[in-house]
N, C-alpha and C positions, 0 to 999 in steps of 0.2 A: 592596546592596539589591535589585537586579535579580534577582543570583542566588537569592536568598532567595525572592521572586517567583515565579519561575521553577518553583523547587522545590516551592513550595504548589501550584501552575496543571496543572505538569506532571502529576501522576497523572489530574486532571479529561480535558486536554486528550488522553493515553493513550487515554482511555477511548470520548472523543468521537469519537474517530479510527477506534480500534476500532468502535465500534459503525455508522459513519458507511461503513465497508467490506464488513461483515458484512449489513447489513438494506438487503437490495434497494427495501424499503417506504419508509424512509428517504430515500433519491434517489430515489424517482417520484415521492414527495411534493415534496421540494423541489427539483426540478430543473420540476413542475407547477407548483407556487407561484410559481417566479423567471419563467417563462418570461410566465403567468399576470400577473405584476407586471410585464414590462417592457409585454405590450399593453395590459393596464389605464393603464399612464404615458402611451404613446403617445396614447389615446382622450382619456385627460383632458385631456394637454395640447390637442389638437384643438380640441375641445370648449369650453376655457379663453380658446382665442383668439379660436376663434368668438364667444364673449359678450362677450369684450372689446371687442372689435371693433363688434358691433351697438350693445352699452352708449354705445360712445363716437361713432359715426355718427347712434344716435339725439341723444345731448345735443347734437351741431355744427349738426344742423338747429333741436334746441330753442333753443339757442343762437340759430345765426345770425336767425330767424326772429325771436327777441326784442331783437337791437338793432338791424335793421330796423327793429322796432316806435320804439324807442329813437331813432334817426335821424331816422325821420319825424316826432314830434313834437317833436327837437328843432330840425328846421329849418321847422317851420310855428310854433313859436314864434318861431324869429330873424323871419320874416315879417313876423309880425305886429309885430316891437318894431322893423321896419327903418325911419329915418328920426326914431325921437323920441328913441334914446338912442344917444348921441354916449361916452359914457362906457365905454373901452374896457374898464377893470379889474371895472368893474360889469356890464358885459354878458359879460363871462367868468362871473364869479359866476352871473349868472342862467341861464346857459344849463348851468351843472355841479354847481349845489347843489343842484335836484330830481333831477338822475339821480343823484348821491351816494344822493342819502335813499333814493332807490326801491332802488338795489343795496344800502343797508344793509339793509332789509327785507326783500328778494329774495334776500339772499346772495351778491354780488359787487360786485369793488370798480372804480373808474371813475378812468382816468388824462387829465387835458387835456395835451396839449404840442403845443408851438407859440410863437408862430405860425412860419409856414413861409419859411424864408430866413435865420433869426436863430439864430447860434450860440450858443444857449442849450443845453447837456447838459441830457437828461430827468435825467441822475441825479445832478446836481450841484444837484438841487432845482427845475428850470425844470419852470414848469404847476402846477397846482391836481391834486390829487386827493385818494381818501378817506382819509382818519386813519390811521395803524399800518400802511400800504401799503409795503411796502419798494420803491424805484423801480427796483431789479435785477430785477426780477420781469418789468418788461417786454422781451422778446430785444431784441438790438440788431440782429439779420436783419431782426425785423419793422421798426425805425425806418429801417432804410436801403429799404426798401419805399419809405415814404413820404419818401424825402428827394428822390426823382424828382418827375418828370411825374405819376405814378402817382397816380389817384384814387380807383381800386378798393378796396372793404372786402377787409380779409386777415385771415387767421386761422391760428393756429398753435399750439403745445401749447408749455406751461412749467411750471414752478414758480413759485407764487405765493408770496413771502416777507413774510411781517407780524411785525408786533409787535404781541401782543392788549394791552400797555401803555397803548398809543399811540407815538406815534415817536420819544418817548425812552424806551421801555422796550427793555431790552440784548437782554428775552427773544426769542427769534425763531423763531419759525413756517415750515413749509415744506411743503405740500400740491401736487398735482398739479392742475394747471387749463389751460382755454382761455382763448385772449388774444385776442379780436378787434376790429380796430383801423378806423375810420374818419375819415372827414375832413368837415371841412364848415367853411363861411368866413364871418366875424363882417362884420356889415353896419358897424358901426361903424368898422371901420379895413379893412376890404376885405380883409382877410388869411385865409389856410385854416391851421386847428387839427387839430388830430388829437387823437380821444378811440380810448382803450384800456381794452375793457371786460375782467375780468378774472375768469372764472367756475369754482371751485375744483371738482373732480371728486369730491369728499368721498363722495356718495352713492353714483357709481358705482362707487366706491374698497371701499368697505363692501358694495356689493352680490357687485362681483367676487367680495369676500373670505368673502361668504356661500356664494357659490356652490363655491369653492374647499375650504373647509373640506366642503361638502355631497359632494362628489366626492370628497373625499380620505376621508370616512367609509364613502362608497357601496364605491372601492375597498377599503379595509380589511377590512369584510363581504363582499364578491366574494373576498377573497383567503379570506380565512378559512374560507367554503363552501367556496372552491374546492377547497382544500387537506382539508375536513374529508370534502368527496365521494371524494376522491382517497385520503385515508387508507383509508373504507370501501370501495372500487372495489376498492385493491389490495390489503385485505385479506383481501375474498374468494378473491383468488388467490396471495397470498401461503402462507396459514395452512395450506392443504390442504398444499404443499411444505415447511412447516417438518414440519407431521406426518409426511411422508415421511420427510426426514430425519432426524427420529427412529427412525422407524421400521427406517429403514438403518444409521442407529448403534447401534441394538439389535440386528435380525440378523447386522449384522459382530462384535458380541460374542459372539454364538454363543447368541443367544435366537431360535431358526429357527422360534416358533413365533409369532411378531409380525406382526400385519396392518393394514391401513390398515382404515377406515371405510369405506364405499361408499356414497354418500347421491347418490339422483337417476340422471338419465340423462344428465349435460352432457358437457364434455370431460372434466373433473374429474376425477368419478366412471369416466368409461373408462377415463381415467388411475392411478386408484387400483384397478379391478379387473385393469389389467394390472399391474400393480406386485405385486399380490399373487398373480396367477397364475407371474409371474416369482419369489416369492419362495417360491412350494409346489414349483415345479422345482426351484431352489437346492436346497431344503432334502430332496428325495427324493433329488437327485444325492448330496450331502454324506452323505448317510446311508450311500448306496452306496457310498462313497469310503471311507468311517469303516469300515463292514462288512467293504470288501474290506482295508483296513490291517489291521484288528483283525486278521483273518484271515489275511493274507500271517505280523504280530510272531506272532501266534502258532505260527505255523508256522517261521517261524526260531527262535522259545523253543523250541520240541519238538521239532524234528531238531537245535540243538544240545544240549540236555539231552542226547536220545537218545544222541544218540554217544556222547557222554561213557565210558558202560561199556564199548561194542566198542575206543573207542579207549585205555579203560587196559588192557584184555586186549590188544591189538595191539601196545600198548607193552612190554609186560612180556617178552611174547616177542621183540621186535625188539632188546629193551634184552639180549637174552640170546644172540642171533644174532651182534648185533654185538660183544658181550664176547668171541664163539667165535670170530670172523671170521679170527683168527692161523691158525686151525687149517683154513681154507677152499684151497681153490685162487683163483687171482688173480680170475677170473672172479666169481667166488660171494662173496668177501670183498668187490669193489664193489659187489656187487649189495646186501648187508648197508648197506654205509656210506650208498648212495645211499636205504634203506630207512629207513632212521632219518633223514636230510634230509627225507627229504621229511614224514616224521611229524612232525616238529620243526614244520616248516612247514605242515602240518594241522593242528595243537594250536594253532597262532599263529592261523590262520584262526578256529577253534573261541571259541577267548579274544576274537576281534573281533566274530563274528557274536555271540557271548552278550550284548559291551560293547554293541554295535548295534543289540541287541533290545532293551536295558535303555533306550536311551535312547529309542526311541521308544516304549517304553510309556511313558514320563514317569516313569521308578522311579530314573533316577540320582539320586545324592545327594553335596551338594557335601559335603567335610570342610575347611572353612578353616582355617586356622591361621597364626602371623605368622613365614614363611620369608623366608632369605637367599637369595633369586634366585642371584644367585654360586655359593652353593654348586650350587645344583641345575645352574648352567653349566657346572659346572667336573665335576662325576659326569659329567653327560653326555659330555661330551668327553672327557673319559677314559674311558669306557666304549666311545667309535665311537672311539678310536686304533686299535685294531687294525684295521677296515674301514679307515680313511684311512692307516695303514703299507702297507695289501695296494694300495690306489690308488695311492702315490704323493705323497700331497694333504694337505698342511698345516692345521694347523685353529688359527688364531687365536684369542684370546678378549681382547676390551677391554674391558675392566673400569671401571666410572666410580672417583672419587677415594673416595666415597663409599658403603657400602653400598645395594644395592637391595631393600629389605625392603617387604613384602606379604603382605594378606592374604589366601593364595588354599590351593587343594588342591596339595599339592607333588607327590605322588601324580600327577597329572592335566598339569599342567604341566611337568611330567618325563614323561611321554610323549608330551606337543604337543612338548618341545626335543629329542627323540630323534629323534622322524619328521623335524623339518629338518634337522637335522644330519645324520643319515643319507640323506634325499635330498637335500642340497645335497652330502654327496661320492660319492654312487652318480654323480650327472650332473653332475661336476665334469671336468676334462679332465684323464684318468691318465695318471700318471709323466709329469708337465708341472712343472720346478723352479720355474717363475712363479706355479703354482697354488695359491693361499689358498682358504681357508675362512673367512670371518671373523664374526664371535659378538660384537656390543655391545649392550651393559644403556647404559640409561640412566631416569630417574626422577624428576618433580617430585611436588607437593602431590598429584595427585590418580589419575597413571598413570603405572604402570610397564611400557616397553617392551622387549623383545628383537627382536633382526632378523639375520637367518641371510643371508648374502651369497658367490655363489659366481661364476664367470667361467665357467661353461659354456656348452650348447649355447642357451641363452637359452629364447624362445615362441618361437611358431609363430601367425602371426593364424589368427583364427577358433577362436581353442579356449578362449576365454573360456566362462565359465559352467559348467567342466569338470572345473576344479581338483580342488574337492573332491568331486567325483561318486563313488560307489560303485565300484571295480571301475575307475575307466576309467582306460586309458594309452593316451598321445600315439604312440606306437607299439607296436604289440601285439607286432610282432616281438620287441622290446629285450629281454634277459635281465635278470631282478631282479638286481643284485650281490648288496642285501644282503637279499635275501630276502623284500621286503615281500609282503604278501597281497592288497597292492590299496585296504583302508580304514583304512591310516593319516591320512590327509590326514583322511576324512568325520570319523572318530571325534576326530581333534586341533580341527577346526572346531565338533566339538560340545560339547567338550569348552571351546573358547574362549567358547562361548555361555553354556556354566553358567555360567562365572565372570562373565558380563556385559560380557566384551572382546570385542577386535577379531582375527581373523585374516585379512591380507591378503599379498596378493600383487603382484610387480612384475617385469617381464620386458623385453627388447629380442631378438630375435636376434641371435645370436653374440655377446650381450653380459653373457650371465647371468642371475640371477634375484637377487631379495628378498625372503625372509618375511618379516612385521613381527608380532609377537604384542605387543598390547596390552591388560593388565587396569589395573581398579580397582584401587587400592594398599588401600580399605577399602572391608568388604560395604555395599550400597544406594547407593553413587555411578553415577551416568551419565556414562560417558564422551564427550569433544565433542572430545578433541584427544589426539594421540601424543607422548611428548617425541625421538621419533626420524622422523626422516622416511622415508616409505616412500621416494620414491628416491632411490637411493645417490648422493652428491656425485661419485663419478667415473664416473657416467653421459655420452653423446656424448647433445646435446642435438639433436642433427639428426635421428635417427633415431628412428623411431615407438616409442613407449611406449605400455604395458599395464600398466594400472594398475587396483587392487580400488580401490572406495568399500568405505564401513564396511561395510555392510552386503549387497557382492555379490560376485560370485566373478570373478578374471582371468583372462587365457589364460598358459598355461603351459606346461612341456612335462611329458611321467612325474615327478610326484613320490610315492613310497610306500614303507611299509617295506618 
């Protein structure tokens, strides 16, 4: 049932959360409101004790003052009747059956006990008093008052307990009252009595209680202003920033020509004229930025087009040099052979800078189709045996139990596993019999990985962010083995990007390297996890690691075709 609960409350409570973290207006409000509501509590209560207080200082005087009043005629009546009535039981009557009537009329009740000496319990029924009066009502602190010497009037707070019945009714009553108790001694038998008058605080109970609801509404209105000043306070300063940030989620979409409002001359609005001064900079640099790109792609689309014809006439004749080269002397026949190398690897440059133009015009174009990863593992590798026989260098391939099929360009993905493979055994460690190459597929529901694993010269710190750079090698000196041009890595990284994967990297020195290439097994998925991990399980865990996020580049040392 909970979980049931739970599951209904939960989307609400998502949302509440959400939004409770997002709207800064939100928490000034109610962090105003609460702060707002604990000094409003504090004042009240103040305030609450203070009346209490007065309310019931004033009644103790009204009080005491009226049975003073009370005293006095009841002992100028004993006076008066001292000497003719002998009659003890009756002279109790006469002296507590007109103060009964009067505190019925007046609203308090009147207790006789006594006389003094005589263990008689007030609450086992000993003394006269008014009807329905429950005789617990009067403390027993105050009766040991008067079981001394003590002749002073005393007074003290209780509960008055009745039965509105009468004193056999079960029902029973319990209000807050003053009890004040005095003494005075019957001429008929010479003894001192004790009367307990007993005065319920009912009005000042009701007034309290007016006053308390009065302040509890005053607060509720204070909170509610408070809170509704505070909503319009901050969102005069809110609102301007939410339009900012619109404003900024629009020009980072690439709408540079979005501006704020400028209303007035306050902070605001200076705020909003440099925002938009700042956003006409942006937007003249970007242009410039865009300008000079356009102009650089294009300019690599036209000197490599251009070539293109000088370099099949250069071809034609080199290709016809070198057919002759038998018939050369030693000198001139290398000169032929090293002529056609190096075209070979001019035509490879030419094929990259075209691919590299294409892509930054945004004119590549994926071809998906549903391939055996495997196979495209297994071409490749056999395709760099001959580079890995001339190393020395072993080239593994682990294969899962399972086919690794995908939907991706094979086309494209076979030149991302050409470039590792061939730089995982250019910078592998030659005619070394320990030295693997090793090549594992692996694949669940949603991505499928490959990762190129070699034990060579590892990174180098500091050459993060480098990897797939244009052009760049970790050592310029180093000779290409197998001939790369430089932007293999760029164009295999761009190439990871079409398909909406991952290509990363991982390095130790002296410990090797790891590509990892990870795609979407099908078009429009987002990837969030690899089924292979970028580092290799027989990594030394002591030593600093370099490691890509999804989405950046690691240190590394030359990798290219």
């Amino acid at each position: 049932m909970l979980r049931d609960l739970w599951t209904r409350i939960a989307p609400a409570v998502r949302r509440a959360l959400t939004f409770w973290r997002r709207s800064i207006q939100a928490r000034v409000v109610a962090s105003t409101v609460v702060l707002s509501a604990v000094i409003v509590s504090g004042v009240g209560w103040i305030l609450l004790q203070q009346t209490r207080q007065g309310l019931l200082e004033h009644r103790v005087d009204v009080v005491l003052g009226e049975v003073d009043a009370e005293m006095g005629d009841a002992r100028d009546r004993l006076e008066a009747a001292s000497g003719r009535e002998v009659n003890v039981g009756r002279q109790q009557r006469d002296l507590v059956d007109p103060i009964i009537d009067r505190g019925t009329s007046r609203g308090y009740s009147v207790v006789l006990a006594g006389p003094e000496g005589e263990d008689i319990p007030l609450r086992e029924g000993g003394g006269e008093y008014t009807s329905g009066l429950d005789l617990v009502s009067v403390p027993e602190d105050l009766e040991a008052h008067f079981d001394g010497v003590s002749r002073t009037t005393a007074w003290t707070y209780t509960d008055i307990v009745s039965h509105p019945g009468g004193d056999d009714d079960a029902d029973v009553e319990s209000v807050p009252g003053i009890i004040v108790g005095s003494q005075v001694q019957l001429p008929s038998d010479g003894k001192t009595y004790t009367l307990y008058y007993l005065f319920p605080l009912t009005e000042e109970q009701e007034t309290l209680g007016l006053v308390t609801r009065a302040l509890l509404t005053a607060a509720g209105l204070l909170l509610a202003l408070v809170a509704g000043l505070t909503w319009l306070v901050t969102r005069q300063v809110v609102t301007p920033i939410r339009m900012a940030r619109q404003v900024a989620e629009r020009l980072a979409a690439g709408r540079l020509q979005e501006r704020l409002q400028v209303t007035g001359e306050d902070d605001i609005a200076r705020l909003a004229y440099s925002f938009n001064q700042m956003a006409t900079s942006l937007q003249r640099q970007i242009r410039q930025l865009e300008e000079l790109s356009w102009v650089q792609r294009r300019f690599v689309s036209d000197v490599s087009h251009e070539l293109r014809t000088p370099l099949t006439t250069v071809r034609m004749a080199s290709d016809l040099i070198h057919d002759a080269r038998t018939d050369f002397d030693p000198a001139t026949a290398r000169a032929a052979e090293l002529l056609q190398a190096e075209l070979d690897r001019f035509e490879s440059l030419l094929v990259d800078l075209l691919e590299i133009s294409r892509f930054d015009a945004g004119a590549a174009v994926l071809v998906p189709e549903d391939v055996n990863l495997d196979d495209v593992v297994n071409r490749v590798v056999t395709a760099a045996q001959p580079l890995a026989d001339q190393r020395g260098v072993r080239v593994v391939v682990e294969h899962p139990d399972d086919p690794v099929r995908a939907q991706v360009d094979s086309r494209r993905v076979e030149r991302i596993l050409r470039n590792l493979v061939t730089n995982a055994i250019d910078h592998a460690l030659a005619d070394d019999p320990t030295e693997v190459v090793v090549v594992r597929l692996a694949s669940d529901d949603e991505a499928a990985a490959i990762t190129v694993r070699d034990h060579g010269i590892g990174l180098a710190p500091g050459e993060a962010a480098m990897v797939f750079n244009r052009f760049w090698r970790s050592d310029p000196a180093r000779a290409r083995t197998s001939g790369g041009t430089g932007l293999g890595l760029a164009i295999a990284q761009e190439d990871a990007h079409l398909h909406g994967g991952w290509l990363q990297a991982w390095g130790r020195t002296g410990q090797g390297a790891q590509f990892r290439l990870t795609l979407p097994r099908h078009e429009g998925i987002t990837l969030r996890h690899s089924p292979l991990p970028l580092i290799p399980g027989d990594a030394v865990s002591s030593e600093a690691a370099v490691v890509a996020a999804p989405d950046t580049v690691v240190p590394t040392r030359e990798v290219e075709r």
